[in-house]
C-alpha positions as YAML, in Angstrom:
chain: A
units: angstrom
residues:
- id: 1
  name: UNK
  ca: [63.81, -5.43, 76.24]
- id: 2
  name: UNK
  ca: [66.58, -2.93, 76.42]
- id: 3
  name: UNK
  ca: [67.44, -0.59, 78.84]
- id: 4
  name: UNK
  ca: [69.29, 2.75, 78.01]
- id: 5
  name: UNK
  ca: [70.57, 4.99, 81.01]
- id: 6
  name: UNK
  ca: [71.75, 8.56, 80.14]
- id: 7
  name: UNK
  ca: [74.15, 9.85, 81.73]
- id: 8
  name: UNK
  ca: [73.25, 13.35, 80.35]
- id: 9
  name: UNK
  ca: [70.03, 13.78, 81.65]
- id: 10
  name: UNK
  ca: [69.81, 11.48, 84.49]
- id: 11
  name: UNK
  ca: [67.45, 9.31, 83.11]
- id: 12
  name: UNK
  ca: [66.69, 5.18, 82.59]
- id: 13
  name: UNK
  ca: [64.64, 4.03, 79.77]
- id: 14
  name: UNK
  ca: [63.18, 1.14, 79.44]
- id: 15
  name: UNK
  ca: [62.46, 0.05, 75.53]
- id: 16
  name: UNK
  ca: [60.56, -2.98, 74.02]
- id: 17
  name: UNK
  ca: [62.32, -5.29, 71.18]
- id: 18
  name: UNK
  ca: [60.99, -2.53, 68.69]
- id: 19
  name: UNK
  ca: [62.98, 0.60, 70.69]
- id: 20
  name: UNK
  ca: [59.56, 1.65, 71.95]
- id: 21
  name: UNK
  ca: [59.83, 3.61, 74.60]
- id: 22
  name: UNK
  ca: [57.77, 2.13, 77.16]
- id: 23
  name: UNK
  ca: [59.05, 3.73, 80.69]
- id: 24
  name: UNK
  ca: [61.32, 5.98, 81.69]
- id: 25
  name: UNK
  ca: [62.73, 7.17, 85.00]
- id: 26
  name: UNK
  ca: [64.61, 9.36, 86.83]
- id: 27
  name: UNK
  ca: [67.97, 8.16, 88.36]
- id: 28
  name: UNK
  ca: [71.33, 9.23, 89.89]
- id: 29
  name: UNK
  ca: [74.56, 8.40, 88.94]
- id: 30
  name: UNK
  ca: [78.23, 8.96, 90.64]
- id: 31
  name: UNK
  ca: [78.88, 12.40, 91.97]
- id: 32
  name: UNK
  ca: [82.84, 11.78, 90.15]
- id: 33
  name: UNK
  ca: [81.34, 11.30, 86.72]
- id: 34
  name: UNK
  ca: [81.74, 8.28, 84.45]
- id: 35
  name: UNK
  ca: [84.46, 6.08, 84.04]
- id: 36
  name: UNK
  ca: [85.74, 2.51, 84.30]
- id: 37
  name: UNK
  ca: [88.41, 1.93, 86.34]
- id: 38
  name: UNK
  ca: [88.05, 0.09, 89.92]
- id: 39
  name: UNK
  ca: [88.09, 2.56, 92.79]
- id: 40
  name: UNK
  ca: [87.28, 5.71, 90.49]
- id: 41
  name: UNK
  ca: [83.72, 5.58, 92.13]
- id: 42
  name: UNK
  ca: [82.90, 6.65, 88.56]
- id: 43
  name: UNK
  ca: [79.83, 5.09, 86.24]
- id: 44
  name: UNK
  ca: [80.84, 3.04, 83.63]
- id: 45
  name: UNK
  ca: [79.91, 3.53, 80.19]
- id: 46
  name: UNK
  ca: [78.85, 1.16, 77.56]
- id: 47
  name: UNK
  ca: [77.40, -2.01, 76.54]
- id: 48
  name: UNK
  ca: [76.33, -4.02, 79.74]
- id: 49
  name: UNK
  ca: [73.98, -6.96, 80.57]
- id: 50
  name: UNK
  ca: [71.96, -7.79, 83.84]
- id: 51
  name: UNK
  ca: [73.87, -10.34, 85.17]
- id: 52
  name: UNK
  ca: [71.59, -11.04, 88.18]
- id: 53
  name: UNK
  ca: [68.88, -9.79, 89.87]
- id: 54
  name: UNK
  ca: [68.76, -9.94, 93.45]
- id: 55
  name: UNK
  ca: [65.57, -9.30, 95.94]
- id: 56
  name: UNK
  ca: [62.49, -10.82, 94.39]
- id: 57
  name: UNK
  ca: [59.73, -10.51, 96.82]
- id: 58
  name: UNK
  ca: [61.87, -8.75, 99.95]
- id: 59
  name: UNK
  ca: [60.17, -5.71, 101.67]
- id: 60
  name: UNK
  ca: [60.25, -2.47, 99.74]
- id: 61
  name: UNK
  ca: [63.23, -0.48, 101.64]
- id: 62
  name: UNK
  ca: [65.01, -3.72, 102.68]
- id: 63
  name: UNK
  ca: [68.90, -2.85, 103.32]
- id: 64
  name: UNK
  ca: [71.62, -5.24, 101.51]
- id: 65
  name: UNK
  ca: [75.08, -5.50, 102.13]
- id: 66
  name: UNK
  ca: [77.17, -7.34, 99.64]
- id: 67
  name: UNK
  ca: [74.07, -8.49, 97.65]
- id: 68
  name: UNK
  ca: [72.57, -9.60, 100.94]
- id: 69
  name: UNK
  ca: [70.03, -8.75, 102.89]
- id: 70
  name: UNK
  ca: [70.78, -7.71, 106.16]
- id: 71
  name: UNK
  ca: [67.34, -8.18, 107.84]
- id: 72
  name: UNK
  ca: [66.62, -4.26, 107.85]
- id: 73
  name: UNK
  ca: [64.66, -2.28, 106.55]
- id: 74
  name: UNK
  ca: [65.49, 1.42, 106.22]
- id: 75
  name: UNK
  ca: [63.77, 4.21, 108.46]
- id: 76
  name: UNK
  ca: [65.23, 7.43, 108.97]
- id: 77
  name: UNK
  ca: [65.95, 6.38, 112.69]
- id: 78
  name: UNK
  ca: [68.48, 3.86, 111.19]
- id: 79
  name: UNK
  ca: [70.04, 6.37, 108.82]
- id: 80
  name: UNK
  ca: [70.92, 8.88, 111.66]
- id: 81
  name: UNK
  ca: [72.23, 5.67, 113.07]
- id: 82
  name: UNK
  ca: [74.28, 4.90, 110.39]
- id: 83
  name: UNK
  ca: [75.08, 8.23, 108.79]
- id: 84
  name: UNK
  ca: [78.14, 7.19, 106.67]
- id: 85
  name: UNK
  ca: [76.36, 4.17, 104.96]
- id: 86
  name: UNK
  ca: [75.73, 4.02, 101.30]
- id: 87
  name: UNK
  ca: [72.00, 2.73, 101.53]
- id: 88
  name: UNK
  ca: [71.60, -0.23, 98.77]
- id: 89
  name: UNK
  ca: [67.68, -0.89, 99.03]
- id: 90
  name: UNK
  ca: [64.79, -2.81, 97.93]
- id: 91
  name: UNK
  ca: [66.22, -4.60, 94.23]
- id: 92
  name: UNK
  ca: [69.53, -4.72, 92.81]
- id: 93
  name: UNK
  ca: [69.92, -5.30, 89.43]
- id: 94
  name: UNK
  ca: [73.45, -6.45, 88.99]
- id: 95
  name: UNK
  ca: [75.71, -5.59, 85.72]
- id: 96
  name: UNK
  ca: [78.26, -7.00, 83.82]
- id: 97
  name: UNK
  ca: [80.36, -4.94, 80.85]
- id: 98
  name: UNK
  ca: [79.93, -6.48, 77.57]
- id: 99
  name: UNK
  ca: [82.88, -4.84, 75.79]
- id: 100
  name: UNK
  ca: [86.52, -6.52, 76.99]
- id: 101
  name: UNK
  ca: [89.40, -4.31, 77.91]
- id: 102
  name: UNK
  ca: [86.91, -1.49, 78.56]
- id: 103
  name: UNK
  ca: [83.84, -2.34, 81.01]
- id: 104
  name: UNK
  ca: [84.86, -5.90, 81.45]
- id: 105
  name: UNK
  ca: [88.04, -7.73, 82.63]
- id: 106
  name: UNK
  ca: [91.05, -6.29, 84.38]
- id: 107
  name: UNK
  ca: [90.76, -2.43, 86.08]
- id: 108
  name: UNK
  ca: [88.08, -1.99, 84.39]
- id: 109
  name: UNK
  ca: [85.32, -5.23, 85.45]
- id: 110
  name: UNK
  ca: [81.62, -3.38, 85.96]
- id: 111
  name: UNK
  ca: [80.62, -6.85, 87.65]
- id: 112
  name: UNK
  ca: [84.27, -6.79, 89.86]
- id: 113
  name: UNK
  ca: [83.34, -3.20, 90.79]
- id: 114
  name: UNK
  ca: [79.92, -4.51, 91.76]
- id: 115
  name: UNK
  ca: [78.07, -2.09, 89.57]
- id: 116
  name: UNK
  ca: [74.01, -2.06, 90.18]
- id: 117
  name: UNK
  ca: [71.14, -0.72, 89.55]
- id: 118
  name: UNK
  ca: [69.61, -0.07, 93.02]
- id: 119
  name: UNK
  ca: [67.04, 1.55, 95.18]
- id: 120
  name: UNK
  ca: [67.66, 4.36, 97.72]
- id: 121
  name: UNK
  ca: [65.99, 6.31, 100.10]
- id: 122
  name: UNK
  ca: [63.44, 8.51, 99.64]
- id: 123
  name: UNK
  ca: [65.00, 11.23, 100.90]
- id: 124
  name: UNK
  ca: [68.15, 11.22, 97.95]
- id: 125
  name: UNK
  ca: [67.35, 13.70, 95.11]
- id: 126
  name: UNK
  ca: [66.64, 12.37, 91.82]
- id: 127
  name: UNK
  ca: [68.01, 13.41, 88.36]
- id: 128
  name: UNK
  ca: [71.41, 15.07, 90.01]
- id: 129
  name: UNK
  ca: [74.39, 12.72, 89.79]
- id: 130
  name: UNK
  ca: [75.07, 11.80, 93.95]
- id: 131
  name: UNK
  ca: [76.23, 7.96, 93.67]
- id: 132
  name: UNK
  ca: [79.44, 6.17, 94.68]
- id: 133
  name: UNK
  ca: [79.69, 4.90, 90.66]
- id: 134
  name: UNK
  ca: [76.10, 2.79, 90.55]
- id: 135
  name: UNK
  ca: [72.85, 3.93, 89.44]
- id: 136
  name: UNK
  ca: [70.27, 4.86, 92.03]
- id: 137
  name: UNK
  ca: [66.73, 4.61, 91.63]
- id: 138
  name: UNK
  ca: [63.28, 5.30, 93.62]
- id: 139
  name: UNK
  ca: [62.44, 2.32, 95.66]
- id: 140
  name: UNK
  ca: [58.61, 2.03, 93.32]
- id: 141
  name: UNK
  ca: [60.21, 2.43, 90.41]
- id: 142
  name: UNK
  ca: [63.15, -0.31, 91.01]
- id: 143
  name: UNK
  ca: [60.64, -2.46, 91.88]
- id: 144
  name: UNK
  ca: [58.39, -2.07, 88.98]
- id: 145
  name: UNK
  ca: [61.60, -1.94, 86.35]
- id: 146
  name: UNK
  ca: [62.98, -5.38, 88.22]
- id: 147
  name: UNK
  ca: [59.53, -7.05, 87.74]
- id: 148
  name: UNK
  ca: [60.13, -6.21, 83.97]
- id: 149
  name: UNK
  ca: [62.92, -7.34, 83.27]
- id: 150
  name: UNK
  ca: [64.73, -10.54, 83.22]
- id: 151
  name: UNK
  ca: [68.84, -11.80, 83.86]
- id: 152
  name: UNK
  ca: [71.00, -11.25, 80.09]
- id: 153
  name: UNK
  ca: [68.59, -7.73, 79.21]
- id: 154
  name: UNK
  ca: [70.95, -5.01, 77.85]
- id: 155
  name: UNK
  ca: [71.72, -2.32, 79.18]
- id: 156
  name: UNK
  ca: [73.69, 0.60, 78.15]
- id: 157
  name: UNK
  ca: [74.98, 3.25, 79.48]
- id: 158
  name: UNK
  ca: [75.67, 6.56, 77.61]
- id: 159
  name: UNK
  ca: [77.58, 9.32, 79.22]
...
């Protein structure tokens, strides 16, 4: 399995060992563009591996913090609540950079910047870059891509 996210278009593909195409979704990445330097709140580009995947079996819409789950689960109510918060739902699929000096080590670390592949509410638009530097997803389709896929897939990301 390989994943390839386009920057581009806003999209996530999911491809077999073959490069069959066998899903594809939309996404958001950051609102600042890409890049790879800590606190640019930029997506990094490039070669990348799941590193971990956090959530198996919690509550579609469950809130994390820090990779944890807080005991939430998102509503609306809790969003007016919380109006500043930068909703991490559901999975996370965590990334590491492949490629030293670029994605991984120093400035530049996509696992030190805690880069992941996570849910979001319902309510964020799709397919328009609107992320602090990680890539959103729907909450279904994070959940079926996570049940898919296993710790060490690749992932790149092309922007």
């Amino acid at each position: 399995m390989k994943i390839n996210v386009h920057i581009a278009t806003q999209q996530l593909e999911l491809l077999d060992e073959t490069g069959k195409l066998l899903r594809c979704y939309a996404v958001s990445s950051a609102a600042k563009g890409v890049g790879e330097v800590s606190g640019s709140f930029c997506t990094p580009r490039g070669r990348h591996v799941i590193r971990a995947k956090i959530g198996a079996g919690c509550p579609e819409n469950t809130v994390f913090v820090r990779r944890r789950p807080t005991g939430e689960i998102y509503t609306p109510e809790l969003a007016a609540q919380f109006p500043e918060r930068d909703w991490i739902l559901t999975r996370i699929l965590w990334l590491s950079g492949c490629e030293a000096g670029f994605n991984r080590l120093g400035e530049s670390d996509t696992m030190r910047r805690s880069i992941y592949i996570h849910g979001t509410p319902d309510s964020n638009t799709m397919g328009i870059p609107d992320s602090h530097g990680c890539i959103r997803m729907r909450n279904a389709d994070l959940i079926e891509l996570f049940d898919l896929v296993t710790a060490g897939t690749a992932v790149e990301i092309i922007g």
